[in-house]
FIMAR-283887 format. One record per residue (C-alpha): residue number from 1; x, y, z. Coordinates in Angstrom, 3 decimals. Example, Ala and Ser with C-alpha at 12.3 -4.5 7.8 and 13.67 -1.06 7.14 Angstrom:
# residues 2
REC  num         x         y         z
REC    1    12.300    -4.500     7.800
REC    2    13.670    -1.060     7.140
This chain:
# residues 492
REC  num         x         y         z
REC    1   135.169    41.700   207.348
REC    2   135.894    42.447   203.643
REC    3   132.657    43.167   201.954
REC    4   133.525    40.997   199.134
REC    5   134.855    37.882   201.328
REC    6   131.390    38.498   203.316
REC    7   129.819    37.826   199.946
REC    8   131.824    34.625   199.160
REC    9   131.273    33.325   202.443
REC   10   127.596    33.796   202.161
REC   11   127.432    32.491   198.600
REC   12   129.467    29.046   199.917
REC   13   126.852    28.697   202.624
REC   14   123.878    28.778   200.029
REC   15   125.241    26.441   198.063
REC   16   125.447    23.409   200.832
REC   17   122.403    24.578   201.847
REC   18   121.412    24.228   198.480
REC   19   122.977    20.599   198.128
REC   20   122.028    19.404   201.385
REC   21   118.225    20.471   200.101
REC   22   118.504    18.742   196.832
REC   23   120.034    15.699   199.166
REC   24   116.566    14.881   200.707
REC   25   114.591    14.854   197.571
REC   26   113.501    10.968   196.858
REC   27   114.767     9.143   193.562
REC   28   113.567     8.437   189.980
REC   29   113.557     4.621   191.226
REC   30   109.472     2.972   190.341
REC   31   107.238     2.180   193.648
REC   32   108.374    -0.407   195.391
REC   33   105.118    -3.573   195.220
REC   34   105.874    -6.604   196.575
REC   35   104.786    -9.309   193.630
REC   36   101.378   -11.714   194.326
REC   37   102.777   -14.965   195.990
REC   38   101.920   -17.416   193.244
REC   39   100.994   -20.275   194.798
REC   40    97.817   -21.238   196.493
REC   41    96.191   -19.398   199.897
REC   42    95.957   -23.590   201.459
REC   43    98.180   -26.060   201.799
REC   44    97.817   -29.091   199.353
REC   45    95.914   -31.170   202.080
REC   46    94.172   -29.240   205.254
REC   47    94.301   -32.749   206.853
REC   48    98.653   -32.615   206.837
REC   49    97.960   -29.368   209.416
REC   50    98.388   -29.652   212.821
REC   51    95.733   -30.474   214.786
REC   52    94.055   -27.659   216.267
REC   53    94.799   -27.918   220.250
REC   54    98.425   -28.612   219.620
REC   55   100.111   -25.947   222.232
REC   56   103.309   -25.234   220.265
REC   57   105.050   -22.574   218.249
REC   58   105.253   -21.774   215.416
REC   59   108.597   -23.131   213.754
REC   60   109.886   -20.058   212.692
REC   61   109.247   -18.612   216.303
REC   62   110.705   -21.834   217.994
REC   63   114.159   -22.168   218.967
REC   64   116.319   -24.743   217.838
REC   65   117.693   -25.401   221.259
REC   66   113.947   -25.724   222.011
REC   67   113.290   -27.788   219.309
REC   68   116.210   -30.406   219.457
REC   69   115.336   -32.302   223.198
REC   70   118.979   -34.317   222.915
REC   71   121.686   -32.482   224.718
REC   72   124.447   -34.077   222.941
REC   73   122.665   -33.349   219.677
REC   74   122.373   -29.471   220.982
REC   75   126.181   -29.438   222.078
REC   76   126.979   -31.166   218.481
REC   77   124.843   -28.325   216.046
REC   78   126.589   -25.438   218.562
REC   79   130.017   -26.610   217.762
REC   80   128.855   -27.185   213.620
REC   81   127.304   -23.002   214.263
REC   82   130.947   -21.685   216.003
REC   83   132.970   -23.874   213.105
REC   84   131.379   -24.694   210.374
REC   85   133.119   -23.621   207.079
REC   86   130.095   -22.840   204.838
REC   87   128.865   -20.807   207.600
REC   88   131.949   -18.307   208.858
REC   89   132.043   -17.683   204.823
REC   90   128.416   -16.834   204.957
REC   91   129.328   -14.274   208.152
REC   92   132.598   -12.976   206.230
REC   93   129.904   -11.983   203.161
REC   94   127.804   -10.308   205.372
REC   95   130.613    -8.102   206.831
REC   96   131.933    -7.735   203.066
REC   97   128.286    -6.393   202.067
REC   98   128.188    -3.976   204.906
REC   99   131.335    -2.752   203.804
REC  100   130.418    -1.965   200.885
REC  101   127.183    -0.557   200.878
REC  102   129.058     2.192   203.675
REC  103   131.212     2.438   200.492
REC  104   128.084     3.142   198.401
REC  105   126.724     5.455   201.298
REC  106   130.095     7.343   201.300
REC  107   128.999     8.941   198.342
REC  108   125.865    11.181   199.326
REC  109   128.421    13.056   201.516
REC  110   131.111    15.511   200.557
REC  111   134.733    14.507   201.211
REC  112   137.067    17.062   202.951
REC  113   140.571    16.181   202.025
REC  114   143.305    18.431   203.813
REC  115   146.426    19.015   201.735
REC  116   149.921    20.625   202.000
REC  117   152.638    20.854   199.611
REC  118   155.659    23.069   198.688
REC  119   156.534    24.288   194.945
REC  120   160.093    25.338   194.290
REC  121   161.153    26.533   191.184
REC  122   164.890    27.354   189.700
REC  123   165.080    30.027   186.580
REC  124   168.145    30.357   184.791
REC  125   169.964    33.943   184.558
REC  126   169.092    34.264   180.956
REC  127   165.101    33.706   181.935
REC  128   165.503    36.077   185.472
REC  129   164.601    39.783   185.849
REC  130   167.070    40.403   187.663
REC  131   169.757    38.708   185.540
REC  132   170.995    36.121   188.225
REC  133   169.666    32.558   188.778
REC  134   166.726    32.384   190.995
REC  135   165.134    30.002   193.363
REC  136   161.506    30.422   194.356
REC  137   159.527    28.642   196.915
REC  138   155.781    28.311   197.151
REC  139   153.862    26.213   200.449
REC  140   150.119    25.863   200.274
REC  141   147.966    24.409   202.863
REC  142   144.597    23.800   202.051
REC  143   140.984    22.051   203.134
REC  144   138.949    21.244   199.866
REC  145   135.917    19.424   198.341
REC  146   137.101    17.368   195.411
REC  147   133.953    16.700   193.081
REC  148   130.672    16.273   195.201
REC  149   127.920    15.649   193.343
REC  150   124.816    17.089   193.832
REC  151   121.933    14.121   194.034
REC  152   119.508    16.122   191.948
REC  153   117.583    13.026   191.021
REC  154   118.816    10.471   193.143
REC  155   121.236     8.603   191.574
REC  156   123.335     8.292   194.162
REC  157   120.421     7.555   196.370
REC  158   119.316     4.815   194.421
REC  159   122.648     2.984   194.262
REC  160   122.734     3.209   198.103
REC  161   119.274     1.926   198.360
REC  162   120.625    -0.685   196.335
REC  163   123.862    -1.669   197.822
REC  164   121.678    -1.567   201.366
REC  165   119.168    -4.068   199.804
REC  166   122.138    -5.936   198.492
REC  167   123.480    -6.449   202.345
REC  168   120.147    -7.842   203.594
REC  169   119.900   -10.194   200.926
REC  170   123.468   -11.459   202.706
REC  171   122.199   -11.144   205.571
REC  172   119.211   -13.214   204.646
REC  173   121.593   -15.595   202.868
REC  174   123.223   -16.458   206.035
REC  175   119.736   -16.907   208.268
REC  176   119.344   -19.525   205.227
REC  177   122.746   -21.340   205.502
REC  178   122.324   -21.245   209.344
REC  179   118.622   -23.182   209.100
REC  180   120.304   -25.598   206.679
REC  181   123.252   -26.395   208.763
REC  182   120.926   -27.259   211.723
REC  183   118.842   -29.473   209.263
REC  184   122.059   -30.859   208.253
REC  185   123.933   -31.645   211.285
REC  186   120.776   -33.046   213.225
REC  187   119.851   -35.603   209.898
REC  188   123.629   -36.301   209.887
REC  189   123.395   -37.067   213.513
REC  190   120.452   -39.560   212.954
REC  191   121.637   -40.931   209.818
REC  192   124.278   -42.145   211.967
REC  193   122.541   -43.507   214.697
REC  194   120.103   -45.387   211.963
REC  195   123.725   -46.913   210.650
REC  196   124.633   -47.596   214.266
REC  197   121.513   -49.458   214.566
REC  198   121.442   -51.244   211.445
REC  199   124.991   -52.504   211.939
REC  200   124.366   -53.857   215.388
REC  201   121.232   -55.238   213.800
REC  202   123.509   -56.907   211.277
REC  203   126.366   -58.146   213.648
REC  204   123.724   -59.635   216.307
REC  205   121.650   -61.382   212.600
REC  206   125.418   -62.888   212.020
REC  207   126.270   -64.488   214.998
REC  208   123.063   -65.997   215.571
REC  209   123.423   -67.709   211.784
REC  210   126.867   -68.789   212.918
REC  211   125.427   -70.166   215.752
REC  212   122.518   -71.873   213.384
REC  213   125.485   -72.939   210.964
REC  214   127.359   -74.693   214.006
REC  215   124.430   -76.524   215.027
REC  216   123.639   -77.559   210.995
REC  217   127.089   -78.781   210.812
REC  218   126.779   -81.287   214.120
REC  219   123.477   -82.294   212.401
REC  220   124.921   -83.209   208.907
REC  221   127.617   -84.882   210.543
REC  222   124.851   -87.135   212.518
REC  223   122.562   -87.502   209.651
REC  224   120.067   -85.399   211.049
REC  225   120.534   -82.716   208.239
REC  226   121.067   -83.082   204.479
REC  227   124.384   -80.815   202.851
REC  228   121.585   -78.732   201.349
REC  229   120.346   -77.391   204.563
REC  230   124.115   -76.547   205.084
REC  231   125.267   -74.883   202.121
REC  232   121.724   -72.657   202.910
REC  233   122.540   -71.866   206.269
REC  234   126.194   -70.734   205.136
REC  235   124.231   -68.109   202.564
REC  236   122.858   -66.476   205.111
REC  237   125.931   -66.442   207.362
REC  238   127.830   -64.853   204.381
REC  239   124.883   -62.688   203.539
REC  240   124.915   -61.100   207.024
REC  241   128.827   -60.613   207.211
REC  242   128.874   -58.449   203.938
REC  243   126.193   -56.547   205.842
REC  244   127.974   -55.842   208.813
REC  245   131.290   -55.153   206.381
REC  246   128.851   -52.648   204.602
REC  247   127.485   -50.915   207.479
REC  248   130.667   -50.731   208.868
REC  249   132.071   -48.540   205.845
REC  250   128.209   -46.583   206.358
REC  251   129.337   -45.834   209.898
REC  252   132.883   -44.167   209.243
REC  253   131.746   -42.407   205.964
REC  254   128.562   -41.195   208.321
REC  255   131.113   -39.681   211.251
REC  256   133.345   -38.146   208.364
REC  257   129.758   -36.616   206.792
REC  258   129.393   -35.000   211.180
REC  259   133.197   -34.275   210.969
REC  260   133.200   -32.537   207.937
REC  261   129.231   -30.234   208.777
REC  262   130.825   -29.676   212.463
REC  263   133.934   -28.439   211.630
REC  264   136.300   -30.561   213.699
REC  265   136.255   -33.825   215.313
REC  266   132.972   -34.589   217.133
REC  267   134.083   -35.847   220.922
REC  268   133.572   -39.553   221.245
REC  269   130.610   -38.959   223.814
REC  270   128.548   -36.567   222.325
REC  271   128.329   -39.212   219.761
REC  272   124.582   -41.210   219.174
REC  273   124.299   -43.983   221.329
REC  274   120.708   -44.783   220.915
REC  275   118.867   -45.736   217.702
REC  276   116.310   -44.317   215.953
REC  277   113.878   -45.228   218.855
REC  278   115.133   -42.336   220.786
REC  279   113.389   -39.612   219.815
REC  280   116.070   -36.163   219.665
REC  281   113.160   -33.360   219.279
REC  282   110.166   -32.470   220.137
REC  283   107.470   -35.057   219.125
REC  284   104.245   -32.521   218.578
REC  285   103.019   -31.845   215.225
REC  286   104.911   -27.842   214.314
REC  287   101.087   -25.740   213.194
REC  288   101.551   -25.125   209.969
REC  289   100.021   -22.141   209.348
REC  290    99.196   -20.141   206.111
REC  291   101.294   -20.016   203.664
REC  292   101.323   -16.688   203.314
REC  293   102.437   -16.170   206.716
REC  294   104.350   -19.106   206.514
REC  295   106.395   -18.710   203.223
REC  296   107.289   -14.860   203.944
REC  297   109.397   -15.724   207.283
REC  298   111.960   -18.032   205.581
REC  299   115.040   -16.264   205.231
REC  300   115.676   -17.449   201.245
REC  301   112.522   -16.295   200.526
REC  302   113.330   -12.583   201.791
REC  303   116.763   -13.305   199.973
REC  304   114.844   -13.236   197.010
REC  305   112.801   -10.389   197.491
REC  306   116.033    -7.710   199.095
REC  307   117.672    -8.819   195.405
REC  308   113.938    -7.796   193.245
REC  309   114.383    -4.389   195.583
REC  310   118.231    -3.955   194.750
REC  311   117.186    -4.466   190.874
REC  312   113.757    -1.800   191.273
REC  313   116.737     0.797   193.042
REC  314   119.069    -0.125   190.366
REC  315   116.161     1.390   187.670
REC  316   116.214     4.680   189.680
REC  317   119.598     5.191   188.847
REC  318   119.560     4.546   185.347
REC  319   116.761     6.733   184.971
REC  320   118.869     9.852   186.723
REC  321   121.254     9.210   184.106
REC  322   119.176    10.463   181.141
REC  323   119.194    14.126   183.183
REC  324   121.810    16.738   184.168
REC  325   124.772    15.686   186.849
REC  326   126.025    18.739   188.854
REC  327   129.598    18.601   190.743
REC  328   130.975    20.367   192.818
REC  329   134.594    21.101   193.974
REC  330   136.115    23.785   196.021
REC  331   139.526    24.461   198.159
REC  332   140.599    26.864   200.488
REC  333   143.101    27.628   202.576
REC  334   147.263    29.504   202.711
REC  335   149.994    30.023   200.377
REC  336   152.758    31.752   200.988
REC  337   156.459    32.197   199.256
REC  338   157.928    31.682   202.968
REC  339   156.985    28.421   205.274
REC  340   157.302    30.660   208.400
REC  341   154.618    33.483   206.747
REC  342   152.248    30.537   205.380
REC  343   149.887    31.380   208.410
REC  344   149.969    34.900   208.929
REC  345   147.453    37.168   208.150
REC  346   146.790    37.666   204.215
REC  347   147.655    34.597   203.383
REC  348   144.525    33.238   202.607
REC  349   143.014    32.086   199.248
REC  350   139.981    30.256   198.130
REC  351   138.634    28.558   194.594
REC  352   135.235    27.182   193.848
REC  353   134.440    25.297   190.848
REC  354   131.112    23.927   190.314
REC  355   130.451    21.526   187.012
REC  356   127.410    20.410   185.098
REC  357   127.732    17.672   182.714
REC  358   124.410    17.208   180.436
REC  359   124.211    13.725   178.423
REC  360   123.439    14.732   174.698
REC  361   124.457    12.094   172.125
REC  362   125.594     8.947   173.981
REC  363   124.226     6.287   170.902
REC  364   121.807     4.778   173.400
REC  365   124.176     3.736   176.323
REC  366   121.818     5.414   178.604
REC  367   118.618     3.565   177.115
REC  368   120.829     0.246   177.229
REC  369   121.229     0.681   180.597
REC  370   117.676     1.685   181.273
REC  371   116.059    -1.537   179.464
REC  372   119.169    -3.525   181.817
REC  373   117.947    -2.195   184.927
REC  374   113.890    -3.209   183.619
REC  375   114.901    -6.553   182.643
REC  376   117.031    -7.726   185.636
REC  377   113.909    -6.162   187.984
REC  378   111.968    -8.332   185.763
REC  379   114.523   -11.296   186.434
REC  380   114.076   -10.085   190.083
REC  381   110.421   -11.334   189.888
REC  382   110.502   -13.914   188.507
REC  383   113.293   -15.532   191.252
REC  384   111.082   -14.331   193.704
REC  385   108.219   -16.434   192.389
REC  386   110.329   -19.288   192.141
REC  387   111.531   -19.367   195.345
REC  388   107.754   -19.039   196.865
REC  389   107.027   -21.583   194.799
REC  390   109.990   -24.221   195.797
REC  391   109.219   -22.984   199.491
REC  392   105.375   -24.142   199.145
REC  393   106.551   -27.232   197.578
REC  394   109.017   -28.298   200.463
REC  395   106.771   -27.386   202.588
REC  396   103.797   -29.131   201.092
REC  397   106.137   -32.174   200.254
REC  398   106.711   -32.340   204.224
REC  399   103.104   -31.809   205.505
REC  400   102.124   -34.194   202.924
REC  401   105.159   -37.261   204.472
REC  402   104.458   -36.273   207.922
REC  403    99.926   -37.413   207.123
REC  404   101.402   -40.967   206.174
REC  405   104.840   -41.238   208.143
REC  406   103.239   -42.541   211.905
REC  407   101.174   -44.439   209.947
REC  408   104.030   -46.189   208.221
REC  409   105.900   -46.378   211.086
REC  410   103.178   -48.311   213.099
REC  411   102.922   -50.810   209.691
REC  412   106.331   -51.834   209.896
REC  413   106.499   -52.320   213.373
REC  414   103.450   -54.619   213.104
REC  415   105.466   -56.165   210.577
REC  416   108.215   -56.759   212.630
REC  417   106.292   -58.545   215.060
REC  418   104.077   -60.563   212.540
REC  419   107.859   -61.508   211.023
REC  420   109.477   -62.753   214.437
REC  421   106.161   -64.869   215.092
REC  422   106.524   -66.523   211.785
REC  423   110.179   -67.165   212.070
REC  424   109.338   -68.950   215.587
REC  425   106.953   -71.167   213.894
REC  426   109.126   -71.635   210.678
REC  427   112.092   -72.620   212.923
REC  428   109.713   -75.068   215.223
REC  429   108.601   -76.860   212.523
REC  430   111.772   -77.298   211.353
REC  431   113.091   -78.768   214.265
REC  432   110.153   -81.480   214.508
REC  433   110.830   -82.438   210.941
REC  434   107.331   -80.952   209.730
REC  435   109.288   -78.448   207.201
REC  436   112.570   -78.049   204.808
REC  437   114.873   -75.544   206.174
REC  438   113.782   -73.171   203.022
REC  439   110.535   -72.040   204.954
REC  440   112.992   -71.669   207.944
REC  441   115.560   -69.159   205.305
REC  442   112.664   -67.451   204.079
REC  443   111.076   -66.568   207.273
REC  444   114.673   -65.449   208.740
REC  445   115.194   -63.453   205.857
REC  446   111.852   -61.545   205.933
REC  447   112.697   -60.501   209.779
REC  448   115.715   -59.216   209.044
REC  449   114.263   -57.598   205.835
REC  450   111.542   -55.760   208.359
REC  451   113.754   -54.983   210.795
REC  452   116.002   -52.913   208.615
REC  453   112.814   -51.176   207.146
REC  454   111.516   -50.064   210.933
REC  455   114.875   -48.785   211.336
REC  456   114.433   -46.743   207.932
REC  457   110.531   -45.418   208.806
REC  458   112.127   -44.605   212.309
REC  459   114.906   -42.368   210.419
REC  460   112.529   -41.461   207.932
REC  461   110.017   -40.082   210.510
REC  462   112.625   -38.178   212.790
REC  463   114.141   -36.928   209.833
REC  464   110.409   -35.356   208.464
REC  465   110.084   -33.433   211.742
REC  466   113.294   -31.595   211.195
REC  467   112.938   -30.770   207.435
REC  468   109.654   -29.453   208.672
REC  469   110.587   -27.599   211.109
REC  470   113.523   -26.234   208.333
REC  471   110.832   -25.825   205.789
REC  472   108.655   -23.813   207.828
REC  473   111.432   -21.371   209.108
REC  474   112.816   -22.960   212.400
REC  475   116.524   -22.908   212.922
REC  476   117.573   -19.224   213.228
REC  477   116.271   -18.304   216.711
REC  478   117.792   -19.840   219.813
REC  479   115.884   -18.294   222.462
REC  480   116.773   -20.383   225.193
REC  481   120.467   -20.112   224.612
REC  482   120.913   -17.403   227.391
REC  483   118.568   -18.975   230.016
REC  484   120.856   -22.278   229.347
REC  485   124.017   -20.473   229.645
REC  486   122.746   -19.263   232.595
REC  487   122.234   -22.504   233.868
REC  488   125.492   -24.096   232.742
REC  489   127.503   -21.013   234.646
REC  490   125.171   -21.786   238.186
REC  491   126.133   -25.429   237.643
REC  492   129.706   -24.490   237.632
């Protein structure tokens, strides 16, 4: 070999040794610290924990297939996971954000572009040597570097670090609009049974005042019963049919609400048929846990946090841009004046041509972008806080409902029962004379009055279960899904 090609070729091989050395050296970016949570080491209450033999998971480590006992409910929240919207965006965002940091990772590696070309070139017989027009041909083929730079301080580094924190945050984001859409679905699914309920309730309260009206009627027309008892019975006949028209419209605009989270029309028998009686998940009390364990595991909350880490990365780089940037670009391959010669021996050619581009007098762009970087870590922190604060709220809020909700429930059903017994009497005395028919209206109107509010503290104490099982991270793993696919294909 040439002596002086020997030398080139050694002096090319030092220099990506050289630049895959400076390659491994960290970045300018500050230590990483994950910020105090700022919120208390206790819940609000230590009595709104679970109690302390309670045998189940923790939410975030409970499955929603394990959580939600209803099958049609599970088959209805599968179909809202496989359709939903909201949700396929959420996926399509993730995929985007991968993209793109392997965009932003590109850059710590060299790009070998391979290139041919011809050059032909006509010169007039006034411009040849020889005094006639000539034609010359060049063809090049070559295999080059086109301006790698050298990561001497880890810029590039730190913008991968942050387009990488960037994609978990999406990632995150989508763990988040998954729990929510489980939350969503299931309430949707019992707001719609309540509705269900109350609207039976309200078609059952109307026929039996029709029925009461009828028999008024027959007793005005005998005597028995003045036109005042009649006109009161027909309020409450009237009274009851704009309920049933109302919870009619509830009903429809409750199925388009399941529609609409689903993705697609719900099949008629995976719709509710029981009311708020029927209990769709698991009845034990979810542990709740510290919050600092607690509040760490929800996916929004580690949103949060991947977007203070893209914003700490994000300072690296605007620190490398205060120092020197190194680049370098270098070709090498054939040219020849003949396509058939190209590549023969002797053909060959190289060029190397390494830059270095030092920032002198850039009137404080550099500095701008430094205090930008510090301030949106700053921002960073701050959302963080916040959202370990809102978590510890909904969570508190939940622990706080679910102390009083039984309770509650238990008082309106007593109510319930202390209402039909008065009714009974109400009507009896009516009957025998003893009584106007107002106690009889006001004692009809308070059942129906607590029957509608057991149907709400029902709802309302389903629905606290799943926003705390939501609140507390349930929702993302389904850890019985194979075992019940599994079971679905042996049934088949």
């Amino acid at each position: 070999m040439n002596p002086l090609n020997h030398t080139r070729a050694a002096l090319t091989l030092s220099t990506i040794t050289l630049a895959a050395l400076l390659s491994a050296c960290g970045t300018m970016a500050p230590d990483y610290q994950r910020p105090a949570a700022p919120v208390a080491t206790h819940w609000s209450d230590d009595a709104t924990s679970a109690p302390a033999t309670a045998q189940v998971q923790a939410a975030a480590d409970l499955g929603w297939r394990d959580f939600f006992t209803d099958d049609r409910l599970r088959q209805v929240i599968e179909q809202a996971l496989n359709n939903n919207r909201d949700l396929r965006v959420a996926a399509l965002n993730v995929e985007k954000a991968q993209a793109q940091f392997r965009v932003q990772r590109a850059d710590l590696f060299p790009g070998v572009n391979a290139a041919g070309g011809q050059t032909a070139q006509r010169l007039p017989a006034s411009l040849s040597s020889t005094g006639e027009p000539t034609i010359t041909r060049q063809y090049t083929a070559t295999l080059g570097v086109s301006a790698y730079e050298l990561d001497l301080f880890g810029r590039v580094r730190s913008l991968r670090d942050a387009a990488l924190a960037q994609y978990l945050a999406t990632e995150d984001a989508q763990r988040s609009a998954q729990i929510s859409l489980v939350a969503q679905v299931a309430t949707a699914y019992l707001t719609l049974a309540a509705d269900q309920e109350r609207l039976a309730l309200a078609k059952q309260t109307l026929s039996s005042r029709q029925e009461t009206l009828r028999i008024t009627q027959k007793s005005h027309e005998f005597g028995a019963s003045s036109a005042l008892d009649v006109r009161q019975v027909q309020t409450t006949v009237e009274a009851a049919r704009a309920d049933v028209a109302s919870y009619t419209s509830l009903v429809a605009q409750d199925r388009n609400a399941l529609t609409l989270l689903v993705g697609g029309p719900v099949k008629a028998e995976l719709l509710p048929t029981a009311g708020t009686q029927a209990a769709l998940t698991i009845t034990q009390d979810l542990p709740a846990g510290m919050p600092s364990e607690v509040l760490l595991k929800r996916p929004d909350v580690q949103q949060a946090e991947r977007a203070l880490q893209a914003a700490n990365a994000n300072i690296g780089a605007a620190r490398a841009a205060f120092f020197p940037r190194i680049t370098l670009t270098g070709s090498a391959g054939a040219a020849s004046a003949s396509l058939d010669q190209l590549f023969q021996g002797g053909q060959g050619f190289w060029s190397f041509a390494p830059q270095i581009t030092l920032p002198i007098f850039d009137a404080g762009r550099n500095r701008a972008n430094l205090k930008v970087a510090e301030i949106e870590r700053d921002i960073g922190v701050a959302q963080y806080e916040k959202a370990i604060q809102s978590a510890f709220k909904d969570a508190s809020d939940a622990l706080a409902q679910r102390a009083t909700i039984g309770e509650q429930a238990t008082a309106q059903q007593d109510l319930v029962t202390a209402s039909q017994d008065a009714f009974r009497l109400a009507d009896a005395r009516y009957r025998r004379g003893l009584d106007d028919y107002l106690s009889t209206l006001d004692a009809q109107r308070s059942l129906y009055s607590a029957q509608q509010g057991l149907i709400t503290a029902r709802l309302s104490q389903q629905v606290n279960r799943i926003t705390l099982y939501k609140v507390l991270g349930g929702g993302v793993r389904d850890a019985s899904s194979a075992r019940d696919a599994e079971q679905r294909q042996s049934g088949s």
